[in-house]
MMTF fields as JSON, N, C-alpha, C and O atoms, coordinates in Angstrom:
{
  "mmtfVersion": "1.0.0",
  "mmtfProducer": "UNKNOWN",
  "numBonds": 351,
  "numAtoms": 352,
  "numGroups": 88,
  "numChains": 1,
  "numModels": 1,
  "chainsPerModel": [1],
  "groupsPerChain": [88],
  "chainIdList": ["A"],
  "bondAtomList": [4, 2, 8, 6, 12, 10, 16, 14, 20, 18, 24, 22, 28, 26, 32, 30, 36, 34, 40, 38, 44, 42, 48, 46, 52, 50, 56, 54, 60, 58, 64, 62, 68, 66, 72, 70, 76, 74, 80, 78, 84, 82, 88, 86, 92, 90, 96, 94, 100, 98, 104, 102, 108, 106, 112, 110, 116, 114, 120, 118, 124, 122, 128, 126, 132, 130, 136, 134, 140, 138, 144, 142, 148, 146, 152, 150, 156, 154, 160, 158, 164, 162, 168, 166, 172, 170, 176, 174, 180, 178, 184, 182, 188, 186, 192, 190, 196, 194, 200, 198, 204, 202, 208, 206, 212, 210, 216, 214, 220, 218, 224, 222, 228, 226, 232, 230, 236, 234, 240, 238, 244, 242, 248, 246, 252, 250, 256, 254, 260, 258, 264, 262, 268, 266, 272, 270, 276, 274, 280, 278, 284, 282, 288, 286, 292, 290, 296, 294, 300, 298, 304, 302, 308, 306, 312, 310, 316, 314, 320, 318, 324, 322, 328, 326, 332, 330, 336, 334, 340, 338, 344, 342, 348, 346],
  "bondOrderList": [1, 1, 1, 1, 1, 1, 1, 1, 1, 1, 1, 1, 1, 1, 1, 1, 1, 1, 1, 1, 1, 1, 1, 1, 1, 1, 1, 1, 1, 1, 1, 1, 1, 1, 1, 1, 1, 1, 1, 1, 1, 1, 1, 1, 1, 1, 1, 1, 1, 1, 1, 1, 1, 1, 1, 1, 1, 1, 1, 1, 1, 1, 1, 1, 1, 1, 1, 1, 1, 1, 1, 1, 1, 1, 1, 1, 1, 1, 1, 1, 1, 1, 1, 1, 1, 1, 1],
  "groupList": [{"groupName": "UNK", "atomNameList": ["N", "CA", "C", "O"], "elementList": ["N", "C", "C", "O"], "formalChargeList": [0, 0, 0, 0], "bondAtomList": [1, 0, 2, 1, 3, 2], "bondOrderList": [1, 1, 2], "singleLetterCode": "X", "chemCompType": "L-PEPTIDE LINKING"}],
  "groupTypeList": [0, 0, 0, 0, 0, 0, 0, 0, 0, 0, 0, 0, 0, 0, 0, 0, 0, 0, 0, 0, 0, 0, 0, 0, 0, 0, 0, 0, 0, 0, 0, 0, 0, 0, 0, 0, 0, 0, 0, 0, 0, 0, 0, 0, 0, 0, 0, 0, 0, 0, 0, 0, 0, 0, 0, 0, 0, 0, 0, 0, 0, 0, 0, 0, 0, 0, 0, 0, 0, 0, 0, 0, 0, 0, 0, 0, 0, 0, 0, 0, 0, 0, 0, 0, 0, 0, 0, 0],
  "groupIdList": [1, 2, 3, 4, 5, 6, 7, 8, 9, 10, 11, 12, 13, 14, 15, 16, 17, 18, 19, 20, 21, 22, 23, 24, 25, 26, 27, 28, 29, 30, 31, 32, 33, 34, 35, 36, 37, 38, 39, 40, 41, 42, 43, 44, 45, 46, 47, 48, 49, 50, 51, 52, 53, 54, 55, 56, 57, 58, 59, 60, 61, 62, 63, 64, 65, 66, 67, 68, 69, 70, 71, 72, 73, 74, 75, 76, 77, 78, 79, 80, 81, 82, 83, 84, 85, 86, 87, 88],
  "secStructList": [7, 2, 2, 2, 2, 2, 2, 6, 6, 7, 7, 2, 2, 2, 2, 5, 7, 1, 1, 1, 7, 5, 7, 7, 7, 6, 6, 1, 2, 2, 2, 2, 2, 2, 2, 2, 2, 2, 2, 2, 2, 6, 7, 2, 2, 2, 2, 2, 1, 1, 7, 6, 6, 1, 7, 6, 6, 7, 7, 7, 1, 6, 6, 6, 6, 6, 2, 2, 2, 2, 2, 2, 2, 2, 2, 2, 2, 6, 6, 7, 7, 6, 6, 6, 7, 7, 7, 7],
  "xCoordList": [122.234, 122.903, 123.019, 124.068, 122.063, 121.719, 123.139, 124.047, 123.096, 124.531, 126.091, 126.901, 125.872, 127.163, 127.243, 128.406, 126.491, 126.535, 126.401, 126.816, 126.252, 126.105, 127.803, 128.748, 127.903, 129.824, 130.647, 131.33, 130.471, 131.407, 131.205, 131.784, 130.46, 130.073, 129.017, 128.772, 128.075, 126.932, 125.631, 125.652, 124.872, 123.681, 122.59, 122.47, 121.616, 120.953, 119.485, 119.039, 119.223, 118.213, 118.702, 117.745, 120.042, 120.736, 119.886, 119.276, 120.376, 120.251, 119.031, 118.865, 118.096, 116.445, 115.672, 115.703, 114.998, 114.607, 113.356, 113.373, 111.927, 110.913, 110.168, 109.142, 110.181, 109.333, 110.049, 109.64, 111.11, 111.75, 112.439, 113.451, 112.71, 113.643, 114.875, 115.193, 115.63, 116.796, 117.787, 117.829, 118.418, 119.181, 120.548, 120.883, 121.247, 122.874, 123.201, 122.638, 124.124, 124.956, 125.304, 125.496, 125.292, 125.799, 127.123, 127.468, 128.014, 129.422, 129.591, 130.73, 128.406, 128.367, 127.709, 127.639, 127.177, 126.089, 127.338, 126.998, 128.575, 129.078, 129.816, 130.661, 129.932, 130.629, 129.321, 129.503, 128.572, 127.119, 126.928, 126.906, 126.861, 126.566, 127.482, 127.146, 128.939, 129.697, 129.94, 130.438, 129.418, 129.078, 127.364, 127.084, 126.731, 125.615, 125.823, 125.192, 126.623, 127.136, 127.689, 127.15, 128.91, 129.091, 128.075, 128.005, 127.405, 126.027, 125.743, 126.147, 125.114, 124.492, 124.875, 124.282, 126.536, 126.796, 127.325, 127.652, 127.297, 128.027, 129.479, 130.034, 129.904, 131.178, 132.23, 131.855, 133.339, 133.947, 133.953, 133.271, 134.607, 134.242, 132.914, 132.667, 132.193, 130.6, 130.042, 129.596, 130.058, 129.693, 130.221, 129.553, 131.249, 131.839, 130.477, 130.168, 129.89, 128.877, 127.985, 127.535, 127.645, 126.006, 126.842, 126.374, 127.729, 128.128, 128.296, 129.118, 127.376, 126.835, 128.121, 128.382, 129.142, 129.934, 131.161, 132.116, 131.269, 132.54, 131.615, 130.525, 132.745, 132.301, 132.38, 132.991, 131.515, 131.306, 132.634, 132.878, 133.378, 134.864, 135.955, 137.099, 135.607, 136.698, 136.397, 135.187, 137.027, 137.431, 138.004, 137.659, 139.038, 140.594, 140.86, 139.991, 142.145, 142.98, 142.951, 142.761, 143.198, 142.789, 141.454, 141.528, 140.623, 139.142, 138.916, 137.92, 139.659, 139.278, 140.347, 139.953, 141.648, 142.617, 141.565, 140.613, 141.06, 140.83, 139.184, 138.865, 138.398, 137.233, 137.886, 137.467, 139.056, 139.295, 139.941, 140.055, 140.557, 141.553, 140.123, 140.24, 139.056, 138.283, 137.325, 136.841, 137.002, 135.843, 137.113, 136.444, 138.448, 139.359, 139.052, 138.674, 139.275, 138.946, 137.936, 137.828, 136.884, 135.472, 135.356, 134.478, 136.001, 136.439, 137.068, 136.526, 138.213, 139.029, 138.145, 137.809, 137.259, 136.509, 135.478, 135.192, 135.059, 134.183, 134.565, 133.926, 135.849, 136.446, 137.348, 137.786, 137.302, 137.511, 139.516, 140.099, 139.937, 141.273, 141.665, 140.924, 142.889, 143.596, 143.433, 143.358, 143.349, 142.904, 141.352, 141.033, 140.621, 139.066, 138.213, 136.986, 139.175, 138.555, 138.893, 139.982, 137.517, 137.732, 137.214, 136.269, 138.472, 138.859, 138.068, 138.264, 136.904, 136.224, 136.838, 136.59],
  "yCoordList": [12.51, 13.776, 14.477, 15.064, 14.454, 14.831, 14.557, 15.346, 13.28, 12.177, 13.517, 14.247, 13.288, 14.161, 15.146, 15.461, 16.198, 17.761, 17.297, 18.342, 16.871, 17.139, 16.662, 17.432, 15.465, 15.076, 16.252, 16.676, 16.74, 17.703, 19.261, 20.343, 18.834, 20.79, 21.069, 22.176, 20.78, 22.186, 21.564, 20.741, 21.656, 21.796, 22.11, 23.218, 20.55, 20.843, 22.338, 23.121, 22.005, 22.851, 24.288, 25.003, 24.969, 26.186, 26.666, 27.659, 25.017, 25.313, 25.754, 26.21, 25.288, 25.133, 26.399, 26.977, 26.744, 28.119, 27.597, 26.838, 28.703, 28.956, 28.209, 28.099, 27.618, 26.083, 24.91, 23.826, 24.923, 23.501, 23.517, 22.985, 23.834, 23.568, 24.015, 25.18, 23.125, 23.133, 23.652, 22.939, 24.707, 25.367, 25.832, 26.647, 25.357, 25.641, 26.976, 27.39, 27.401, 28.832, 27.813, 26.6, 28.709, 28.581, 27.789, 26.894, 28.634, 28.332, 27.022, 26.597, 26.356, 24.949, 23.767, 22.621, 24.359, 23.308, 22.005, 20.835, 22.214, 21.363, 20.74, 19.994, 20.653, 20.343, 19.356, 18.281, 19.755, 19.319, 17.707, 16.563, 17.951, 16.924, 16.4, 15.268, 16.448, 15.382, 14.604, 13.499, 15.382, 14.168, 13.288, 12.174, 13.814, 12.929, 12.064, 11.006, 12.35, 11.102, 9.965, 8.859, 10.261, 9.428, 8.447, 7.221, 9.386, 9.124, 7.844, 6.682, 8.388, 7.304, 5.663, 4.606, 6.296, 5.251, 4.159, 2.983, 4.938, 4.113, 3.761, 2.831, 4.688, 4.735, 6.117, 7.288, 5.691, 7.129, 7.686, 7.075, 8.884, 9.15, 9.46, 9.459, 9.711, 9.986, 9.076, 9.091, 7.919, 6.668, 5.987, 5.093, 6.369, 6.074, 6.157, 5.304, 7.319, 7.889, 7.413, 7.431, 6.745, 5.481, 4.02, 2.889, 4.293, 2.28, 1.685, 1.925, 1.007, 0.306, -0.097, 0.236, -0.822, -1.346, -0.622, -1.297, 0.268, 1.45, 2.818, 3.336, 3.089, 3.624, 4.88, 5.074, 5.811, 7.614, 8.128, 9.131, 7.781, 8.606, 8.084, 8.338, 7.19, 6.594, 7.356, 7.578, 7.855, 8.553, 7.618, 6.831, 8.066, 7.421, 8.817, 9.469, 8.904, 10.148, 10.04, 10.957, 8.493, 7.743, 8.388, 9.235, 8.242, 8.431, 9.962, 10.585, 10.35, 12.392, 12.617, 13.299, 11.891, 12.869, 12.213, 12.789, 11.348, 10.795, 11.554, 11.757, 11.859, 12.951, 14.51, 15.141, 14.794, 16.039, 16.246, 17.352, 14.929, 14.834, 15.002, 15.804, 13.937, 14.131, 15.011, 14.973, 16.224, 17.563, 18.428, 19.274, 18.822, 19.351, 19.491, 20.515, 18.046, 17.817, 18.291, 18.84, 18.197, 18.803, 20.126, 20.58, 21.108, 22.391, 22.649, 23.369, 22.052, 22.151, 22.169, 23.324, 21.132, 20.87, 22.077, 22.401, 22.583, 23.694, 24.972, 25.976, 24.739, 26.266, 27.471, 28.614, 26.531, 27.447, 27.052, 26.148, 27.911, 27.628, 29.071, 29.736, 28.995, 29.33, 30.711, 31.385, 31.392, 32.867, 33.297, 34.485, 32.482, 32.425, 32.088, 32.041, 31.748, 31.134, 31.596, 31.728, 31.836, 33.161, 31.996, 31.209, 32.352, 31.708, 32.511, 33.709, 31.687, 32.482, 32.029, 32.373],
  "zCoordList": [46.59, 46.437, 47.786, 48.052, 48.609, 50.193, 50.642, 50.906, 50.659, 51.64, 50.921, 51.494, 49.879, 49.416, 49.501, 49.252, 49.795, 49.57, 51.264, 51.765, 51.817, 53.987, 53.752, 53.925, 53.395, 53.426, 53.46, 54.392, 52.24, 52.042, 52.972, 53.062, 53.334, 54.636, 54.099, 54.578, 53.31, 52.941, 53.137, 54.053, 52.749, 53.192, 51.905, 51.383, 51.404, 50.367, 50.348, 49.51, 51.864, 52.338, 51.915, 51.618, 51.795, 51.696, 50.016, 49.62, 49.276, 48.047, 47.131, 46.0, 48.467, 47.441, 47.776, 48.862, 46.739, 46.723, 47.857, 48.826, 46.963, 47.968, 47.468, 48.138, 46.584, 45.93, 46.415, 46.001, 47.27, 47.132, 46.224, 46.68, 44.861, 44.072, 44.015, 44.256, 43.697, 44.16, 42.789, 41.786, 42.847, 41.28, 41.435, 42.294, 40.681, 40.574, 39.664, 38.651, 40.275, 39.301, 38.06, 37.973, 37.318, 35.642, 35.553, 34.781, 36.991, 36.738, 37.746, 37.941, 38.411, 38.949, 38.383, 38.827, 37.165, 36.878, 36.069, 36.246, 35.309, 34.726, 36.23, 35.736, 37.262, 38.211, 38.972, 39.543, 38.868, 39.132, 38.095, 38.55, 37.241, 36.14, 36.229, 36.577, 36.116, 36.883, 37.476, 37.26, 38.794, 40.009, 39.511, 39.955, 38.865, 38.875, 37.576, 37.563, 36.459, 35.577, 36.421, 36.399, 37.268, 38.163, 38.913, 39.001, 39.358, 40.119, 38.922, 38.918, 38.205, 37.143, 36.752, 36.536, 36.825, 35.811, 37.06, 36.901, 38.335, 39.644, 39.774, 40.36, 39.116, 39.071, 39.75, 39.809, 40.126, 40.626, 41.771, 42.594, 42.261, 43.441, 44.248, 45.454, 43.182, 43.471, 44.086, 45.233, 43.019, 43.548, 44.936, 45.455, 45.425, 47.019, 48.167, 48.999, 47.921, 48.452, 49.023, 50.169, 47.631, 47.728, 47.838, 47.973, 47.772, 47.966, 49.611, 50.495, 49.552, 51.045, 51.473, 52.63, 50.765, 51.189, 51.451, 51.836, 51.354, 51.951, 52.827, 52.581, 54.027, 55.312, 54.489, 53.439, 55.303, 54.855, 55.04, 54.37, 55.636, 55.71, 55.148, 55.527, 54.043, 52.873, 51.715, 51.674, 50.739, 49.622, 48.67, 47.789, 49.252, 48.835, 47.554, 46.976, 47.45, 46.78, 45.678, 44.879, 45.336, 43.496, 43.164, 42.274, 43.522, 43.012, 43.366, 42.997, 43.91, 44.132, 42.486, 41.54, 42.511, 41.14, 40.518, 41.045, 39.707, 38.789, 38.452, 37.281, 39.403, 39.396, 38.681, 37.71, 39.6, 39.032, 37.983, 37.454, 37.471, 36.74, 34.872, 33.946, 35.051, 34.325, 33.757, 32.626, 35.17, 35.632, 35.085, 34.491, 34.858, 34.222, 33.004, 32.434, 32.426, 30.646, 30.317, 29.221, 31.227, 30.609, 30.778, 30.044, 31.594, 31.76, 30.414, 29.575, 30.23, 28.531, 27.944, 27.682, 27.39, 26.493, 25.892, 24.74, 27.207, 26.882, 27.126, 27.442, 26.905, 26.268, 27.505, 27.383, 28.583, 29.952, 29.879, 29.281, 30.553, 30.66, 32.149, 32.873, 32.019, 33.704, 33.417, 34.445, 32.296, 31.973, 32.156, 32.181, 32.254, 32.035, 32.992, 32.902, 34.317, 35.452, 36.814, 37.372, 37.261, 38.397, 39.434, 39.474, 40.338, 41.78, 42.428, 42.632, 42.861, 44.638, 45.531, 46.687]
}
């Protein structure tokens, strides 16, 4: 998770309180579990991450729509839509 949250700009150390533990907003935690289903199942853009065999600066655009295209549905699913969702 380290490797991916430094990829993208941030910084896990930002995230962890004064115990070390590390806790997501309400409105990140389904965006969170996403990437670590991925994580799990080794599949997806997540999985790019940990796979030995592709360099840290490959993606590819297939595996970003197809992440967002799925983290969408699960947004639908649980009730959120373009009226209900506040852009920071």
């Amino acid at each position: 998770m380290r490797k991916l949250i430094c990829s993208c700009g941030g910084s896990l150390d930002y995230l962890k309180d004064n115990n070390n533990h590390v806790f997501f907003d309400e409105t990140e935690r389904l965006f969170v579990k996403s990437i670590l289903e991925e994580l799990y199942l080794n599949e997806g853009l997540a999985s790019q991450f940990i796979d030995k065999h592709k360099k840290d600066d490959y993606v590819g655009l297939d595996k970003v729509h197809d992440f967002v295209t799925r983290y969408l549905t699960k947004l639908a699913n649980k009730g959120a839509s373009t009226t209900n969702i506040k852009v920071v």
